[in-house]
C-alpha positions in Angstrom: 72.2 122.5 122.0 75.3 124.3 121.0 76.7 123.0 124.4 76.2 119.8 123.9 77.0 120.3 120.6 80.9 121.5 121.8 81.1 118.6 124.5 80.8 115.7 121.1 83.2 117.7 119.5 85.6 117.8 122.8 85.0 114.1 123.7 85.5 112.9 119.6 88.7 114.8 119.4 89.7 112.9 122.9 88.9 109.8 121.4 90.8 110.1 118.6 94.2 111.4 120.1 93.8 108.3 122.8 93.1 106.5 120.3 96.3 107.8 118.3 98.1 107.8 121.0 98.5 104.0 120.9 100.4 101.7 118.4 98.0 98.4 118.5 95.9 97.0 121.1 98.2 94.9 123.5 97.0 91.3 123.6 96.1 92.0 127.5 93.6 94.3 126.3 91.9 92.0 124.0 89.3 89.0 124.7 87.2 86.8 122.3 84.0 89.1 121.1 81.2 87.0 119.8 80.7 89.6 116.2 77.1 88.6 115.4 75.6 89.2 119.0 77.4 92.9 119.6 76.1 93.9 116.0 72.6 92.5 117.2 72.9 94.6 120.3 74.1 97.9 118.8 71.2 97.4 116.0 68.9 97.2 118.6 70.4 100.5 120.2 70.1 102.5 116.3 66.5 101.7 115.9 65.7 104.6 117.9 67.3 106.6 115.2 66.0 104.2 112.5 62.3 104.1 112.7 61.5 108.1 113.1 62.8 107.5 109.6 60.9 104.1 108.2 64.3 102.5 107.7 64.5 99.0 108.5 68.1 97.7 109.8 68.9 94.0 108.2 71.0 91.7 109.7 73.0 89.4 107.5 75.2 87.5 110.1 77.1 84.4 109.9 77.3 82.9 113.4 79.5 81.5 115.5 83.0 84.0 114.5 84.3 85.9 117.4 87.0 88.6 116.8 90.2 89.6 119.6 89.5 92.9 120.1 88.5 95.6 122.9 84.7 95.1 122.8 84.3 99.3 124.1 86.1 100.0 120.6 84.2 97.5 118.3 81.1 98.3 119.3 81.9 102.5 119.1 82.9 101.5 115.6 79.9 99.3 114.4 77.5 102.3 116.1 79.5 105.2 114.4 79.2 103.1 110.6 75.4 102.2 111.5 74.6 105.9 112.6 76.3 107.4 109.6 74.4 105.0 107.7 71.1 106.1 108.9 71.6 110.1 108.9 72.3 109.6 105.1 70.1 107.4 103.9 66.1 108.3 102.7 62.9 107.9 104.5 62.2 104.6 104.0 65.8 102.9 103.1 67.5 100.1 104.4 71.0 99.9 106.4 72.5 96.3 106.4 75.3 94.9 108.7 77.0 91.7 107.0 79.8 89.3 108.1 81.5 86.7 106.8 83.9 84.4 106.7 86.5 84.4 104.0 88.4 81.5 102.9 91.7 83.2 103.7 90.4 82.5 107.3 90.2 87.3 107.7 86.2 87.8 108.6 84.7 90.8 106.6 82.5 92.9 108.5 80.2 95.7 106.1 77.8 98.5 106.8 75.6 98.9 104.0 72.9 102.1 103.0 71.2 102.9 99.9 71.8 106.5 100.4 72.9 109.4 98.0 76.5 107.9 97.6 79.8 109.7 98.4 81.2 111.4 95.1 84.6 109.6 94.0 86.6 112.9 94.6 85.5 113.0 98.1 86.3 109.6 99.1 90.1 109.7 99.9 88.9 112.4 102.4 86.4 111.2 104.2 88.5 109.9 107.1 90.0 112.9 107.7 89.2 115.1 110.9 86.5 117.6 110.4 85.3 116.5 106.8 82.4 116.4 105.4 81.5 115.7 101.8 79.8 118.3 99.8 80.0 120.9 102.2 77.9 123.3 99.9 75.3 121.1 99.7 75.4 119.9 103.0 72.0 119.7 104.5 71.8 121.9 107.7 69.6 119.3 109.5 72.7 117.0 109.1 74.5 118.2 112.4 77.6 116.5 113.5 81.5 117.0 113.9 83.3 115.5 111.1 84.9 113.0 113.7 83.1 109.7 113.3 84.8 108.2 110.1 88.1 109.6 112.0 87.4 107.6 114.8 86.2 104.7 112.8 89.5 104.7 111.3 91.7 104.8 114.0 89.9 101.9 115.9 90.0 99.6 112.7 93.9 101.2 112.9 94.0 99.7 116.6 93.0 96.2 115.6 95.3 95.2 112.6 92.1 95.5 110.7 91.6 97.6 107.1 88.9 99.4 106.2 87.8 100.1 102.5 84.6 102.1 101.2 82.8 101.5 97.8 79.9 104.1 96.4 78.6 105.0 94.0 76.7 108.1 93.4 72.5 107.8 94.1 73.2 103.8 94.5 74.1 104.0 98.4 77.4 102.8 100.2 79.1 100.0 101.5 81.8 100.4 104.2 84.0 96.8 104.4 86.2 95.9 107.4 87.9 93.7 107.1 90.0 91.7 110.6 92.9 89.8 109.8 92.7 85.8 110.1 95.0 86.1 113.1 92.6 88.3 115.3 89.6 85.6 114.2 88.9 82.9 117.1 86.1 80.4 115.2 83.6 79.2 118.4 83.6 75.0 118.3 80.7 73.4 117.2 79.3 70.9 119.6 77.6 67.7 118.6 
């Protein structure tokens, strides 16, 4: 275990110096990715982890809004927010993926738990490399390397996008993405 343990820590911190490597995705690494369908798919792929723990994954997806992005990275980041989601949330919780459509013509993507929160202090950290919040109340069957909201960050980073977290201590919280209008292709309705 400790093996395989070291080889997530080796392939995260690869991940993130590729990842920091680069300025912005160039356009000829981007293509039209339908949002609603890869969250759908990667949702599918966490109830494995879900249902050991009776928490049920809602969907709250408005259709038809594809992103420009490199689909590898998107769906990396909507599995790291949805896993983190389920380690630290309760037996029987929820975990919500949302999207939508804002006016200003940017599409809002959230991951939302109903887990212990993230103390306000902790916050401006928990991007950083190696984190973790509370470390001396940690629970020791939480096991992973601190590198996931790293990662997150730096592919949100990659696509223009920002990403913002709101919590609130023993009310859960809610990670928002949000993509910028001009990386937002709307599919055409057909009559």
């Amino acid at each position: 275990s400790e093996t395989t343990r070291l080889e997530r820590l080796v392939r995260g911190l690869l991940d993130i110096s590729r990842l920091q490597s680069a300025e912005k995705l160039k356009v000829s690494d981007t293509e039209p990715l339908p949002l609603a369908e890869i969250i759908r798919n990667v949702a599918e792929k966490l109830k494995v982890k879900a249902e050991p723990k009776h928490i049920t994954l809602k969907l709250q997806l408005e259709e038809g809004i594809q992103i420009l992005g490199n689909g590898d990275q998107i769906v990396q980041l909507i599995l790291l927010l949805g896993d983190n989601a389920i380690k630290y949330s309760p037996e029987g919780s929820y975990v919500r993926y949302e999207t939508k459509l804002q006016t200003n013509g940017s599409v809002e993507m959230s991951v939302v738990d109903n887990g212990p929160g993230i103390p306000e202090e902790d916050i401006p950290f928990i991007f950083e490399r190696f984190y973790k919040v509370d470390k001396s109340h940690a629970q020791s069957s939480l096991k992973g390397t601190g590198l996931g909201l790293a990662i997150a960050r730096e592919i949100v980073r990659m696509h223009g996008a920002q990403i913002e977290v709101f919590s609130q201590m023993g009310m859960g919280t809610r990670f928002v993405i949000t993509f910028p209008a001009e990386t937002v292709v709307r599919e055409e309705r057909r009559s």
